[in-house]
Structures are given as structure tokens and as C-alpha cells.
C-alpha positions as CSV (number, residue, x, y, z in Angstrom):
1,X,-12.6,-62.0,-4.6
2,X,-9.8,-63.3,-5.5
3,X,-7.7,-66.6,-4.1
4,X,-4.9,-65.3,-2.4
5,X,-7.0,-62.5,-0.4
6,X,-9.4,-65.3,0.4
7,X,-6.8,-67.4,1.9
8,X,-5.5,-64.5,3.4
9,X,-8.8,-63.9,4.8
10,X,-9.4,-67.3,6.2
11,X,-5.5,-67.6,7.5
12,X,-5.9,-64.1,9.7
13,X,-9.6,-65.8,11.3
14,X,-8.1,-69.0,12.1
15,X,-5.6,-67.3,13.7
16,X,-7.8,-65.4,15.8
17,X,-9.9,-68.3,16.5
18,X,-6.7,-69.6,17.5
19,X,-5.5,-66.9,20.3
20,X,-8.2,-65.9,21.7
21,X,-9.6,-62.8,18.9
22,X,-5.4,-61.5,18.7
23,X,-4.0,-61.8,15.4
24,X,0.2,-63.6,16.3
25,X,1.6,-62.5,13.2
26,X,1.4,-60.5,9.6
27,X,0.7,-57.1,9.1
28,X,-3.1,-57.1,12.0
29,X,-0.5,-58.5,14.6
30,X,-1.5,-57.1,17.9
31,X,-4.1,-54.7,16.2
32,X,-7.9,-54.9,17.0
33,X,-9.9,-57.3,14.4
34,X,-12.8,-59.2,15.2
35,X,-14.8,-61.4,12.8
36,X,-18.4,-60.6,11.6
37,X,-20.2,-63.2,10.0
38,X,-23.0,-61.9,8.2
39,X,-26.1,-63.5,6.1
40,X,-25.6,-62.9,2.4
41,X,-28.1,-61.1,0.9
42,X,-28.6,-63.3,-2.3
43,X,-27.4,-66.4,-0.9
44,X,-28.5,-66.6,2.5
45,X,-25.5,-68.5,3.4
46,X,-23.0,-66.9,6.1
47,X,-20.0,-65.4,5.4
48,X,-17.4,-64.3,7.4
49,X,-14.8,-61.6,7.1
50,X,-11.7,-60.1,9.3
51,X,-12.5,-56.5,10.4
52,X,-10.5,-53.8,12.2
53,X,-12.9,-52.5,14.9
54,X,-12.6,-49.9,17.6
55,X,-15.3,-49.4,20.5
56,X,-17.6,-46.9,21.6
57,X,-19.7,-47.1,24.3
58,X,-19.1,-50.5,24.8
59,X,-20.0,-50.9,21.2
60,X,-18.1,-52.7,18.1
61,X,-17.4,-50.0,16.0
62,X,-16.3,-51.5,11.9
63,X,-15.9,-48.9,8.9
64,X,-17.4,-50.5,5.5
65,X,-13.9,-48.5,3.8
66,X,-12.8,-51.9,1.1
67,X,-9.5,-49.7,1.3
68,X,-11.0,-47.0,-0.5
69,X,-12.4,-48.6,-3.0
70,X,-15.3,-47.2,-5.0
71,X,-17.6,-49.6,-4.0
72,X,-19.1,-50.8,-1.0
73,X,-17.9,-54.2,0.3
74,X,-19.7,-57.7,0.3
75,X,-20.4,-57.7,3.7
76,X,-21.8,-54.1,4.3
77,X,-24.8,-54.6,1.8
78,X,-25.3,-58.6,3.6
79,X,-25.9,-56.8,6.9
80,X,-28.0,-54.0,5.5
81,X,-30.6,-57.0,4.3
82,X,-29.6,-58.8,7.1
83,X,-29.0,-56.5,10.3
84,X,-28.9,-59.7,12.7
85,X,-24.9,-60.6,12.8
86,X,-22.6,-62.6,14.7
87,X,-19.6,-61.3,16.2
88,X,-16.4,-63.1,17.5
89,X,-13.9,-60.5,19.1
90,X,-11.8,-61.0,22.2
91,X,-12.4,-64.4,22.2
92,X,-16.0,-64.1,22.7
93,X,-18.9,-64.9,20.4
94,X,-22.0,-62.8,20.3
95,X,-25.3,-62.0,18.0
96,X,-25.8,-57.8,17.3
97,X,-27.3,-56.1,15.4
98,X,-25.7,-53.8,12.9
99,X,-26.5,-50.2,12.9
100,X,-25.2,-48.4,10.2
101,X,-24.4,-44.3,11.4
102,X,-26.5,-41.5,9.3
103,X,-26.3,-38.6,11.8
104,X,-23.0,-36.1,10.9
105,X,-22.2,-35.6,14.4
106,X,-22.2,-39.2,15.2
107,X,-20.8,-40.6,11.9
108,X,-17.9,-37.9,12.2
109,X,-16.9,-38.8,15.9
110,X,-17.0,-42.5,15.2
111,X,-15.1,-42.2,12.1
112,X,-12.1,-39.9,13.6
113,X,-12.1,-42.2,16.4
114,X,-11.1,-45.0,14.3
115,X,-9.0,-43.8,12.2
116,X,-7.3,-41.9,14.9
117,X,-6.2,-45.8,16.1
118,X,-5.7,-47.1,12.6
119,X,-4.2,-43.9,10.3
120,X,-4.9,-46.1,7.1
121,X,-8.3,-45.6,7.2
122,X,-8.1,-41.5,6.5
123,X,-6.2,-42.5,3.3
124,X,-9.5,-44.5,2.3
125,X,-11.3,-41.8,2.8
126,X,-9.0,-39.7,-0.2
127,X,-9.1,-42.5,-2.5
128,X,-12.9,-42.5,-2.9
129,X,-15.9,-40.2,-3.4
130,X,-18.1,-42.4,-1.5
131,X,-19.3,-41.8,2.3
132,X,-17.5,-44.6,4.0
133,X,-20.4,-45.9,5.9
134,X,-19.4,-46.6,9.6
135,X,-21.0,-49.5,11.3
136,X,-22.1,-49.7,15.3
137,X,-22.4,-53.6,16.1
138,X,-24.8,-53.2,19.3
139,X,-25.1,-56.6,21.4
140,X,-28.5,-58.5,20.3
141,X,-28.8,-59.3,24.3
142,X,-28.2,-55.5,25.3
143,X,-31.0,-53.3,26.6
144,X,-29.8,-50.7,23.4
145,X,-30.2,-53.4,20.7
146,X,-33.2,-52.6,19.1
């Protein structure tokens, strides 16, 4: 990864951190992010990273889409070795537990959904020939995490 999107990166979560899970400026300014800190796989060491989310069911929803690149990101394979995640959105801070979606009916729904509040991520979804994998972030104190 380099530098400048790390700094990036680390600029747009102190922001949040800052106003209460609302990014004040640049180009996330008054969307919906929240910040996932996951368990890396190799390192065991937590890392955390900016994501646009939208909800479902009272659910986090996050889309693995690295802007359509052809691979998967960092985070999405930390959380498939390590499901147990913490989430800050909204200005509240929260273990889950990451459910990545397999059904077509499901995965389809949640994916529209999303990308019906942020358009970019359909033009992911033309740049690559992976399945984007979509990502349900269920509350680790809910009655539905498992």
C-alpha cells in the first residue's frame, strides 16, 4: 500500500474519530463510512481501514470491491481468518462478526442496495471479473450473531 493512500487512510479515520463516525471534508464528506479493524491473518496485529457501508436489517453492510481491482483487499481475507471484528460507525464502537454473503438472492439484494446509495460501486463491478464479495457485519452482542 502505498504512502499517500495510507495517509489518506489514516487522515479520513481520524476524522471520523473526530465527529462522531461523519467524515467533515474530502471526497467521503457526509457519506456513510465506518471503520473496521480486523486481525491480520499473517500478522495477528489489527488493522484498520475506512469503509463505505450501508445497513440492512440493522446490519453493517461493507462490499470487499478495492475499486475493482482484480484482487481481493487486505482486510477481506483478515476477516475471513478472523471473523471476530471491531466496528466504529456513528460514533459507536462495537465487536461483530463478519459474515461474508454466498446466497444469489441475498448477495444480489445487498449488493444493489449499496450501490444504489454509492453509484461507484456498479463501475467496480465492470472493471473486474471477480464476485465482489459483500460483507454483513452482525453485532457480536446480537441474538443473530452466531
Amino acid at each position: 500500500m502505498s504512502n499517500s493512500f495510507r495517509d489518506f487512510n489514516q487522515a479520513l479515520i481520524n476524522d471520523l474519530r473526530a465527529n462522531q463516525g461523519r467524515a467533515s471534508s474530502g471526497p467521503f464528506k457526509g457519506g456513510d463510512v465506518l471503520i473496521l479493524t480486523t486481525t491480520g491473518a499473517k500478522t495477528g496485529e489489527a488493522r484498520e481501514n475506512p469503509l463505505a457501508f450501508s445497513r440492512d436489517n440493522g446490519n453493517y453492510v461493507v462490499v470487499a470491491s478495492k475499486g475493482g481491482a482484480p484482487t481481493n483487499p487486505a482486510w477481506y481475507h483478515n476477516l475471513r481468518a478472523n471473523p471476530v471484528v471491531k466496528v466504529e460507525a456513528l460514533g459507536e464502537t462495537f465487536k461483530a462478526r463478519a459474515r461474508v454473503i454466498d446466497g444469489e438472492q441475498d448477495y444480489e439484494r445487498l449488493y444493489r442496495e449499496h450501490a444504489r446509495k454509492m453509484p461507484g460501486f456498479n463501475e467496480y463491478r465492470q472493471r473486474t471479473s471477480r464476485r465482489i464479495p459483500v460483507i454483513v457485519l452482525e453485532r457480536a452482542d446480537s441474538e443473530h450473531a452466531a
